[in-house]
Each structure stands twice: as structure tokens, then as C-alpha cells.
GULUMTOR-998077 format. One record per atom (N, C-alpha, C): residue in three letters; atom name; x, y, z. Coordinates in pm, whole numbers. Atoms other than C-alpha are relative to their C-alpha. Example, Ala and Ser with C-alpha at 12.3 -4.5 7.8 and 13.67 -1.06 7.14 Angstrom:
2
   voza   rolo       xx       yy       zz
    Ala      N       89     -119        0
    Ala     CA     1230     -450      780
    Ala      C       90      120        0
    Ser      N      -82     -119       -6
    Ser     CA     1367     -106      714
    Ser      C      -77      109       73
//
This chain:
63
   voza   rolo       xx       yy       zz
    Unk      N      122       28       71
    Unk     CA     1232      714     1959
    Unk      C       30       -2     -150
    Unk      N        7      -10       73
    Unk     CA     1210      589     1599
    Unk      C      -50       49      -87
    Unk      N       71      -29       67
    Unk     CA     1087      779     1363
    Unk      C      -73      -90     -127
    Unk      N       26       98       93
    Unk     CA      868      589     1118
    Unk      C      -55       61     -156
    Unk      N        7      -98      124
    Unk     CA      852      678      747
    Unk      C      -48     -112      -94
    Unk      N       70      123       83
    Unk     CA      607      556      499
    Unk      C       34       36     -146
    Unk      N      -84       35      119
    Unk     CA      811      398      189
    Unk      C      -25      -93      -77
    Unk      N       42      182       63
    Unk     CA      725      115      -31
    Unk      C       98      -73       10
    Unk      N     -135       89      -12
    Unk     CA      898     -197       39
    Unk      C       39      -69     -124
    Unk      N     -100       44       95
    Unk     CA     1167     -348     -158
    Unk      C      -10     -154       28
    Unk      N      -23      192      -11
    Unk     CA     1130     -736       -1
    Unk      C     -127      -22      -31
    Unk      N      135      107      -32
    Unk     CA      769     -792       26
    Unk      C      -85       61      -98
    Unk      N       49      -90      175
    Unk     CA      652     -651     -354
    Unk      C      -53     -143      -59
    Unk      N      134       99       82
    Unk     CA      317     -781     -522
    Unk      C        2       69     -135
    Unk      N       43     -110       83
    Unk     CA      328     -503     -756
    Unk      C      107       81       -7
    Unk      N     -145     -147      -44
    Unk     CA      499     -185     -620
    Unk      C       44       15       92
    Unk      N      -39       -7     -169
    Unk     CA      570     -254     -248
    Unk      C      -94      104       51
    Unk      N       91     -151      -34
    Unk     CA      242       10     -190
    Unk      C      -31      -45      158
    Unk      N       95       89     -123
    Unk     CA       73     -230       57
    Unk      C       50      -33      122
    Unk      N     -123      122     -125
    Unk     CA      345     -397      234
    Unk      C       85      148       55
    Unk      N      -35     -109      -70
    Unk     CA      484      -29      278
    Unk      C      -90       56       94
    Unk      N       82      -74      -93
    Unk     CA      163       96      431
    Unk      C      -37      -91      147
    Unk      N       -6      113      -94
    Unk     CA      140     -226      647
    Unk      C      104       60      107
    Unk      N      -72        5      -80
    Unk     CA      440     -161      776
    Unk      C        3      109       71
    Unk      N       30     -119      -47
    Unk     CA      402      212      843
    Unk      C      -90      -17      150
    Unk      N       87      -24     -116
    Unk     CA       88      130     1077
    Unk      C       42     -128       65
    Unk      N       -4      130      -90
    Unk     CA      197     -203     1224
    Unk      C      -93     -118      -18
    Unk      N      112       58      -13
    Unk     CA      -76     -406     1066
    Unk      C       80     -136      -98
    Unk      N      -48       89      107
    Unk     CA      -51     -749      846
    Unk      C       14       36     -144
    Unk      N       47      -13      107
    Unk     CA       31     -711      501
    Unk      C     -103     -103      -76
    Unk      N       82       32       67
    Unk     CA     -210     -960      373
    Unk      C     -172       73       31
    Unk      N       86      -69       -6
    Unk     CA     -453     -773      569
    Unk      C      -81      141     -105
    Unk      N      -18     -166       79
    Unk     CA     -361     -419      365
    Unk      C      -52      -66     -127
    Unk      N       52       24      109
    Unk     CA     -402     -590       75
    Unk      C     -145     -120      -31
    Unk      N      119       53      -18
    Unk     CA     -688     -765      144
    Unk      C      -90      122      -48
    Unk      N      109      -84      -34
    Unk     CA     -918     -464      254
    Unk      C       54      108     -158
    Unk      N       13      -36      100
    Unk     CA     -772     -281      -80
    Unk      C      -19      -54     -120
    Unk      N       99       89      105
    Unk     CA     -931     -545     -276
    Unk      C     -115       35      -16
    Unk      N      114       30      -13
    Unk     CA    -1215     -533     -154
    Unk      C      -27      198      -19
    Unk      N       65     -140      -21
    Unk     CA    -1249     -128     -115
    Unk      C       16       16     -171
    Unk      N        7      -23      105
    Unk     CA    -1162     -131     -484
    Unk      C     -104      -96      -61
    Unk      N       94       69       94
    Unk     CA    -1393     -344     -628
    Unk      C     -136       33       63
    Unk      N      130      -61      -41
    Unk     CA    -1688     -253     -403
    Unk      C       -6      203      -39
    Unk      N      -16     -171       62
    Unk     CA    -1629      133     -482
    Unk      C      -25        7     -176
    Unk      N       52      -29      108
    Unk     CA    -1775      304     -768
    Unk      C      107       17     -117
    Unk      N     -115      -54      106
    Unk     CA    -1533      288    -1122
    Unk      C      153      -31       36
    Unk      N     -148       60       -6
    Unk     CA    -1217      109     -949
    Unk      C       98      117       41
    Unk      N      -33     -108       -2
    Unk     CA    -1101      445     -806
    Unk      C      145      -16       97
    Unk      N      -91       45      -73
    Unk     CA     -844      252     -575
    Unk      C      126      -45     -115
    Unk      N     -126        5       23
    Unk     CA     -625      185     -873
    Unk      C       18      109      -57
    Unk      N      -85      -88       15
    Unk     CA     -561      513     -972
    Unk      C       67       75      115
    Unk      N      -52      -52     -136
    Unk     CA     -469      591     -608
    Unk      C      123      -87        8
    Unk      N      -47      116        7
    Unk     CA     -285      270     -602
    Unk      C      148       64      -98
    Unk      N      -88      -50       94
    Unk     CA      -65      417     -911
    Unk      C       59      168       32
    Unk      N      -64     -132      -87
    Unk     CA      -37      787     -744
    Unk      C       76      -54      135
    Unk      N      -42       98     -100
    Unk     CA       88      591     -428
    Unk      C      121      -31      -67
    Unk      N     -113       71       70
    Unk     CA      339      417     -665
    Unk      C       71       91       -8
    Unk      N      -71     -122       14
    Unk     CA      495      757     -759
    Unk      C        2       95       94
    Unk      N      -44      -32      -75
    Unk     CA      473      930     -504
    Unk      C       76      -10      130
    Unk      N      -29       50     -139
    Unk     CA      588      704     -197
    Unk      C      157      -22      -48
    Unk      N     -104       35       51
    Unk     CA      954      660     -213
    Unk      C       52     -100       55
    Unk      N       -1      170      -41
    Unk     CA     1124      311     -204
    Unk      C      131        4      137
    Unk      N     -125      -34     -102
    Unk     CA     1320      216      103
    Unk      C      102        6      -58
//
């Protein structure tokens, strides 16, 4: 069994590889991931998804 470890990716980087790391973590599309954190940031009160977005950046480590 693989263990699966959530890292930001190094190929598929818009930004910081946040998205395309968490994509890959759960098995989902990355345009999906970054879709729905479009949208949760701009519908949410004060843009609170990019300072998560930037904690994410520093704390996730790159593959």
C-alpha cells in the first residue's frame, strides 16, 4: 500500500503547485481544485482563501 503525502507539485504550477498538490492528494481534477478555490474565495467574506492559499505555500512541502 502507498502511502500518499500531500506536497505541492513541481510540474503542474499556476502559482505554487498548492492546487495541483491537493488534487493530487485526493484523486480529483486539478482544474476542478482550482476552480472551486476561485470561487470559495471570491464568494467568502474579505478573500480569506488567499491568506490560506499563502500559509499552504509555506507550509506544504514541494515534491
Amino acid at each position: 500500500m502507498t502511502q500518499r503525502v500531500l506536497s505541492r507539485s513541481r510540474s503542474n504550477v499556476m502559482i505554487a503547485g498548492v492546487c495541483a498538490g491537493i488534487a493530487r492528494y485526493f484523486g480529483w481534477d486539478v482544474s476542478l481544485v482550482r476552480i472551486l478555490y476561485v470561487l470559495l474565495s471570491i464568494l467568502s467574506a474579505g478573500f480569506p482563501g488567499t491568506i490560506v492559499y499563502i500559509i499552504l505555500w509555506i507550509i506544504m512541502p514541494q515534491e
